[in-house]
N, C-alpha and C positions, 0 to 999 in steps of 0.2 A: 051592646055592652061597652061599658065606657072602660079607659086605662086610665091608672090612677099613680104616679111616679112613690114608691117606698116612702115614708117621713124620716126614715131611716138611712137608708143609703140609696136613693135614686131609683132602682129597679122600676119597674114596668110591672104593676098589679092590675089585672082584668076583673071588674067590678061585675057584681049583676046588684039591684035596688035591693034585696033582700040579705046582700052580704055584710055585717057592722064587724067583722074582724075575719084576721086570717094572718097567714106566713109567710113573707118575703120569701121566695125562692131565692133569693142572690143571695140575702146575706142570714136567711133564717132566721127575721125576727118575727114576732107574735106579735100583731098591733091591732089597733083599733080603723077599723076604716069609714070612710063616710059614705052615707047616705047622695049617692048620686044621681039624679034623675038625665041629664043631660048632658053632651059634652061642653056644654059652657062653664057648667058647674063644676064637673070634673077637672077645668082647665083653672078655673081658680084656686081648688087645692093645690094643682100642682104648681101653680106662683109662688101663692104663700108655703108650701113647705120648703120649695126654690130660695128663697128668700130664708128662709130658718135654717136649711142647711148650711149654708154661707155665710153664716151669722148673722145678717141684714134682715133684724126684729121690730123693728118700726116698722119696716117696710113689708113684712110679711104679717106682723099685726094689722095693721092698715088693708090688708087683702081678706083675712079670716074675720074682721070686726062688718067689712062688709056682707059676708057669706052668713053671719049671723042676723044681719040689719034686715035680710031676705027671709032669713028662719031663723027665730029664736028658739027654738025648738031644738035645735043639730049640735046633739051632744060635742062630735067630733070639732067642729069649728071653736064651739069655748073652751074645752078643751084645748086644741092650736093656739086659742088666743093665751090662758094660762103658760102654759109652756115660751111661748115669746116673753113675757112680762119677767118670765125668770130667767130667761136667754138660755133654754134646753137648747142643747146640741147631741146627738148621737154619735158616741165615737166606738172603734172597733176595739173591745180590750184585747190587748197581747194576748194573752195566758188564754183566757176562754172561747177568744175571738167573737164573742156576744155582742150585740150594740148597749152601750151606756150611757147612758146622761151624762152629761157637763155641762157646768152654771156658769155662765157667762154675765151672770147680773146679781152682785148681791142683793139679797132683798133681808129686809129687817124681819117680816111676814113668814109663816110658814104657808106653802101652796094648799095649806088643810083650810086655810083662811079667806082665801083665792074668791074673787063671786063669779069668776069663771068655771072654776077648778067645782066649784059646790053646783051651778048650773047643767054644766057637763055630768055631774053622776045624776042629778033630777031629771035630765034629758034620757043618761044613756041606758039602752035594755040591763040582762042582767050581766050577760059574756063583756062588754064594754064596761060596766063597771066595775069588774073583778079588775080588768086589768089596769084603768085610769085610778083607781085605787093602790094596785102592786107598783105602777111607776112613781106614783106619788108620794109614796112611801120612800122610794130610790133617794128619790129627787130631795127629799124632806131632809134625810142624811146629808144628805152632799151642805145642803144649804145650812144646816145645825152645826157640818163639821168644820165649815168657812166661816162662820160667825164666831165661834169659840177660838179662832187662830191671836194670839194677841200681839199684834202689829203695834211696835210703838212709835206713837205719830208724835211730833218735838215742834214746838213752835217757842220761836226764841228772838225774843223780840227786843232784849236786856242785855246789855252788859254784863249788870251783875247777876243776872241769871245763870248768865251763861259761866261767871267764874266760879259761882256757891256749886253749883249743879256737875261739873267738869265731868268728874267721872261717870254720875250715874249717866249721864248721857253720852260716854264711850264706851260704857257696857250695854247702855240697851242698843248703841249703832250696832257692837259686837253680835249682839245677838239677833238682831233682823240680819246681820251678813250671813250666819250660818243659819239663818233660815232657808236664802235666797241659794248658797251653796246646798242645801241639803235638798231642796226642789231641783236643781239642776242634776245633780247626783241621780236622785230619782227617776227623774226624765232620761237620762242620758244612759240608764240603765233599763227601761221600758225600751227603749229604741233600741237598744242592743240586742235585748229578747227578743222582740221583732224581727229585726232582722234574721235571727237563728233558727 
């Protein structure tokens, strides 16, 4: 029986070939797990999700693009690869203590559009698809509600741009400031929680 380290938070999962999901005992998540024959294979999951948890997505892409180059077939590996492409991260929310997604890589795309993301539900059984469908749906939010953020970006390259324009460009700085204070606020009140 092979171990298979969490995608979520590290933990120690003991596989048998017939298992395609189950429960982190550490931190109680419900995930999808892969098809392992071998402890080589096993040890490649646990690079590439090594590599994801730590943010380092090229490089944990680069390990799951292989594991697929061997089986095109392994839901779970295009799956991994999707999830890099968007820079998923699992973090522990305060309040419910659940693992959640975090986007690390805007994408214009939504993961519905993914040829990974559509390979992995054509691979996976039907308990794997229930849930690469429920995270993807997570993830689809996160990445809809980071696209709609309106960031204003100033390129000023004129003199007289910059004297016709004066204020609208000390109100939009204004207001990316109290964006930037309203994210810390936020954070800095997560962390509080946390801590209590």
């Amino acid at each position: 029986m092979a171990i298979i380290k969490c995608k979520m938070c590290g933990g120690d999962i003991e596989l048998n070939e017939e298992k395609t999901f189950g429960t982190c005992e550490y931190c109680g998540s419900v995930m999808t797990l892969p098809k392992v024959s071998d402890d080589q294979r096993a040890a490649r999951f646990n690079r590439g999700n090594h590599f994801r948890r730590i943010g380092e997505f090229d490089k944990a892409l680069a390990v799951y693009e292989k594991i697929v180059s061997e089986n095109e077939q392994d839901a779970e590996a295009h799956w991994c690869c999707a999830l890099c492409r968007f820079g998923i991260e699992y973090v522990e929310d305060p309040l419910s203590h659940r693992r959640v997604p975090t986007v690390h890589r805007a994408q214009f795309t939504s993961i519905f559009d993914d040829d990974n993301y559509k390979l992995a539900l054509k691979n996976a059984d039907s308990y794997q698809r229930i849930i690469y469908e429920e995270e993807a749906k997570a993830i689809n939010e996160i990445v809809k509600t980071i696209s709609t953020v309106n960031i204003p970006f100033l390129i000023i390259n004129h003199q007289s741009f910059l004297q016709k324009n004066i204020f609208l460009i000390i109100a939009r700085l204004e207001m990316f400031m109290l964006l930037i204070v309203r994210a810390v606020t936020v954070k800095n009140f997560l962390r509080h929680i946390a801590k209590n």
